[in-house]
N, CA, C and O atoms as a DFTB+ gen file, in Angstrom:
272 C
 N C O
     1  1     144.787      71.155     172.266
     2  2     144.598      69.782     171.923
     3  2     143.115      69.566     171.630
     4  3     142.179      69.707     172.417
     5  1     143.076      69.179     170.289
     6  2     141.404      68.855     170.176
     7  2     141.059      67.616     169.756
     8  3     141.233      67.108     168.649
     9  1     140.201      66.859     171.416
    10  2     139.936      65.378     170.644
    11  2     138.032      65.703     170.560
    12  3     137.160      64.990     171.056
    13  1     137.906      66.557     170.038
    14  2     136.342      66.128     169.254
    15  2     136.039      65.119     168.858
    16  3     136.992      64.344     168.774
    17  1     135.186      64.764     168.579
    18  2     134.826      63.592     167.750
    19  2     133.794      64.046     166.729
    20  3     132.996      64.925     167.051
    21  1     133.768      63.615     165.772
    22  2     133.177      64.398     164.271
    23  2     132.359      63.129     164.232
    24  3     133.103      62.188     163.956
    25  1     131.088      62.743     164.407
    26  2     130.244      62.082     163.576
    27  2     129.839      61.824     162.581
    28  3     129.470      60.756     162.093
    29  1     129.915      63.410     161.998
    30  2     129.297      63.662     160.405
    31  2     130.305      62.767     159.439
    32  3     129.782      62.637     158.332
    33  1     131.427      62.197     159.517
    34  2     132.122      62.084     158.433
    35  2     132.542      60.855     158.234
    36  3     133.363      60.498     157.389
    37  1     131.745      59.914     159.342
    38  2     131.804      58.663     159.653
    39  2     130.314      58.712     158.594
    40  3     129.496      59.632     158.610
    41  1     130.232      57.345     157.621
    42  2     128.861      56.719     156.915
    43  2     128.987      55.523     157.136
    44  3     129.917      54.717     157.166
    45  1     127.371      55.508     157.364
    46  2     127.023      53.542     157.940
    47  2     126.474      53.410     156.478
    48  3     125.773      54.243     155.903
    49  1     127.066      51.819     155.816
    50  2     127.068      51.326     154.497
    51  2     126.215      49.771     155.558
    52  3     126.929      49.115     156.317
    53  1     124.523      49.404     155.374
    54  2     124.096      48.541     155.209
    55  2     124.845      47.692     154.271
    56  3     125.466      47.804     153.214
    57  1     124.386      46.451     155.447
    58  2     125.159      45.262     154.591
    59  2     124.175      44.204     154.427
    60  3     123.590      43.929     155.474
    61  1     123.920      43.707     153.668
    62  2     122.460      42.575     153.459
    63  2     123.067      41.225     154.496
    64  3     124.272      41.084     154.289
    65  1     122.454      40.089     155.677
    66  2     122.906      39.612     156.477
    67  2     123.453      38.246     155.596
    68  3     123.230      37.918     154.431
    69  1     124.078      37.747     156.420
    70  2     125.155      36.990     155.803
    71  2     124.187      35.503     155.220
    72  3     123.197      35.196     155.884
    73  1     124.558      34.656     153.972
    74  2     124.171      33.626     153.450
    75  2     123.552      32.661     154.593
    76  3     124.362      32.541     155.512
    77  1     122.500      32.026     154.782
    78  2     121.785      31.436     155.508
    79  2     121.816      31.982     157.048
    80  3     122.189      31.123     157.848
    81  1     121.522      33.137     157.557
    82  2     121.514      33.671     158.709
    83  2     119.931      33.357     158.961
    84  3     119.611      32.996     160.094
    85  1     119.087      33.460     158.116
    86  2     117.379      32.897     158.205
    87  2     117.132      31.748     157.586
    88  3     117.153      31.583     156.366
    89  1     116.950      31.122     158.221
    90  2     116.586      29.761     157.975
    91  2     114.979      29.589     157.086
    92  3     113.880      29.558     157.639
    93  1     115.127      29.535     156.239
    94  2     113.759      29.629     155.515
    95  2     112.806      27.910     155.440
    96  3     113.076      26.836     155.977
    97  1     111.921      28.227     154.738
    98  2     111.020      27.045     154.754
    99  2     111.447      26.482     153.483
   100  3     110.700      26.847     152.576
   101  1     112.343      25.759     153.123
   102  2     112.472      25.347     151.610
   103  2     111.358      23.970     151.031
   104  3     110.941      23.662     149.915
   105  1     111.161      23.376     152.444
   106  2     110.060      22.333     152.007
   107  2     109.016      22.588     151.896
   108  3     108.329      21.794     151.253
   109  1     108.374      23.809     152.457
   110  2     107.061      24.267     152.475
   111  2     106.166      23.494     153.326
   112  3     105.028      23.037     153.223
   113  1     107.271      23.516     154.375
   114  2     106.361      22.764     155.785
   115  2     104.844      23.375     156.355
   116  3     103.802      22.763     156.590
   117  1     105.264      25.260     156.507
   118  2     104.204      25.443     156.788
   119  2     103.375      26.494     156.010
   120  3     102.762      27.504     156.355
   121  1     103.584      25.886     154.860
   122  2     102.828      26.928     153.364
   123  2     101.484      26.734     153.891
   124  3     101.010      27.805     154.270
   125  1     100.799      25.857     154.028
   126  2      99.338      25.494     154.280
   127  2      98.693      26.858     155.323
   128  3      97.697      27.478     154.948
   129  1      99.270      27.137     156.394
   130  2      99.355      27.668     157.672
   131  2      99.583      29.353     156.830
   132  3      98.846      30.328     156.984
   133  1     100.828      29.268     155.944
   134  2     100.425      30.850     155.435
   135  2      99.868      31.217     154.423
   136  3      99.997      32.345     153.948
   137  1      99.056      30.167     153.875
   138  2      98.137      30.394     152.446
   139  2      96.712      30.962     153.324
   140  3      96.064      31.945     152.963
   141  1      96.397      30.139     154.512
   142  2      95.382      30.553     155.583
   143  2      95.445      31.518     155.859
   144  3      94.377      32.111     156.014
   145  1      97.076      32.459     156.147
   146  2      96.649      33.928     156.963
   147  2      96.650      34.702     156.076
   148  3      96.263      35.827     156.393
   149  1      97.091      34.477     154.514
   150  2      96.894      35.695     153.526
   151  2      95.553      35.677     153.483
   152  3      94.876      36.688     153.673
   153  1      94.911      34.135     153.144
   154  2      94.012      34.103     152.254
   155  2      93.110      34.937     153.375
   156  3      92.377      35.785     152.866
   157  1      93.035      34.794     155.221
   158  2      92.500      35.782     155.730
   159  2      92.450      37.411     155.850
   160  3      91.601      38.204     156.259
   161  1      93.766      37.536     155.300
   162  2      94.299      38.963     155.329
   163  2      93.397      39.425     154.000
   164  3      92.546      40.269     154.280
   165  1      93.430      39.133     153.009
   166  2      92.967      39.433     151.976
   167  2      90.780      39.371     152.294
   168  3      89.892      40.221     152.231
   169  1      90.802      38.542     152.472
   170  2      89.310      38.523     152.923
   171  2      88.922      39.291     154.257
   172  3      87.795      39.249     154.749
   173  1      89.950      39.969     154.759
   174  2      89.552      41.028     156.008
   175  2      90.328      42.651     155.303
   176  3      90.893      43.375     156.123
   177  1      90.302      42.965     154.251
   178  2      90.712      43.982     154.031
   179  2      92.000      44.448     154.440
   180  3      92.277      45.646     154.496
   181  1      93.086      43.187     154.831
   182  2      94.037      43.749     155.491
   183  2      94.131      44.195     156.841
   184  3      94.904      45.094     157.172
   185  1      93.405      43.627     157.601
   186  2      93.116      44.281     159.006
   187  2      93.852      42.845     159.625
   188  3      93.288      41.763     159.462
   189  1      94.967      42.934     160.240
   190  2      95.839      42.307     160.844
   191  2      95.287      41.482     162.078
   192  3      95.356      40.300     162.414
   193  1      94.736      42.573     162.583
   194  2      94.393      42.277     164.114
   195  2      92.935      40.794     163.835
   196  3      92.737      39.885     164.642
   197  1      92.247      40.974     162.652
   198  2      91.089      39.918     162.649
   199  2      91.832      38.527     162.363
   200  3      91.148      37.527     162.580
   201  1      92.948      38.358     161.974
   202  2      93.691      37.372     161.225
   203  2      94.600      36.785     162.588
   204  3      95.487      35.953     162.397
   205  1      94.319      37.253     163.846
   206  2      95.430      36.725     164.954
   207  2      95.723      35.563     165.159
   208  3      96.851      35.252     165.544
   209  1      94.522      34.463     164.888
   210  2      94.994      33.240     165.442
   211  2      95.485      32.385     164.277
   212  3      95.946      31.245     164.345
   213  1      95.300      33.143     163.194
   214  2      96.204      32.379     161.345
   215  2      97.134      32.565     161.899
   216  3      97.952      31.654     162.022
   217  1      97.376      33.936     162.493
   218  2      98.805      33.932     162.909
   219  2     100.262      33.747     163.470
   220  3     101.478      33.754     163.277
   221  1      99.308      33.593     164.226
   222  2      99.295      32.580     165.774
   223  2     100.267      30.969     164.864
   224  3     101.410      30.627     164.561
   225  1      98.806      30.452     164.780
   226  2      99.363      28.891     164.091
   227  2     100.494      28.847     163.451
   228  3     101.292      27.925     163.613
   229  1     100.748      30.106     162.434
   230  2     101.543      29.950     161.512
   231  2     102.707      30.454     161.855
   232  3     103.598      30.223     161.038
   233  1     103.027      31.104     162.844
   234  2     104.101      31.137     163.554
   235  2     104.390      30.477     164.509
   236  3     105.475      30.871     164.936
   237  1     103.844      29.354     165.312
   238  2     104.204      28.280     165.819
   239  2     104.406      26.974     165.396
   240  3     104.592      26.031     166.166
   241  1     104.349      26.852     163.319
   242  2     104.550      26.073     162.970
   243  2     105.733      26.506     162.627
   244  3     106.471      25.583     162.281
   245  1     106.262      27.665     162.579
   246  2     107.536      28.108     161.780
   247  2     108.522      27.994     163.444
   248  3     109.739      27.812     163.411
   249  1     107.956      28.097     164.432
   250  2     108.763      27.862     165.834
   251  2     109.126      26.622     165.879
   252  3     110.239      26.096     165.917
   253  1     107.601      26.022     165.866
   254  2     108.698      23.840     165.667
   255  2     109.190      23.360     164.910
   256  3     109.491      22.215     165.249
   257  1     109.665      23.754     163.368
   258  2     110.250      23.536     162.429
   259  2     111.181      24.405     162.640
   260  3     111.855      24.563     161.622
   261  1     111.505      25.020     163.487
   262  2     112.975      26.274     163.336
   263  2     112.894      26.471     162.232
   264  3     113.863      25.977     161.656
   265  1     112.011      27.108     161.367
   266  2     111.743      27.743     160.247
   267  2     112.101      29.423     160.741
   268  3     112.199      29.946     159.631
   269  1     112.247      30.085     161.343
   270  2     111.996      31.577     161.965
   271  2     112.865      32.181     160.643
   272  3     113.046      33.393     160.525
């Protein structure tokens, strides 16, 4: 009796997540907040870590707007 189980012949098919599962910013509540952390990202060479508190803001404006 052979209950193996074969992994190989099982394929995982990604599925893109379902129609409004992210709630986006359609009003552009907090565009202001991420024009600030590019426009810092871009003026720090891309160095993430100098840009923390753009970041900061702009993800706690996207927290009180349930923008996430």
């Amino acid at each position: 009796m052979s209950t193996a189980m074969n992994f190989g012949t099982k394929s995982f098919k990604p599925r893109p997540p379902d129609k409004g599962a992210f709630p986006l910013d359609h009003f552009g509540e907090c565009s202001a907040f991420k024009e600030r952390f590019m426009e810092c990202l871009r003026n720090s060479d891309y160095e993430s870590s100098a840009c923390r508190q753009d970041a900061k803001a702009y993800l706690q404006c996207r927290m009180e707007r349930r923008v996430l």
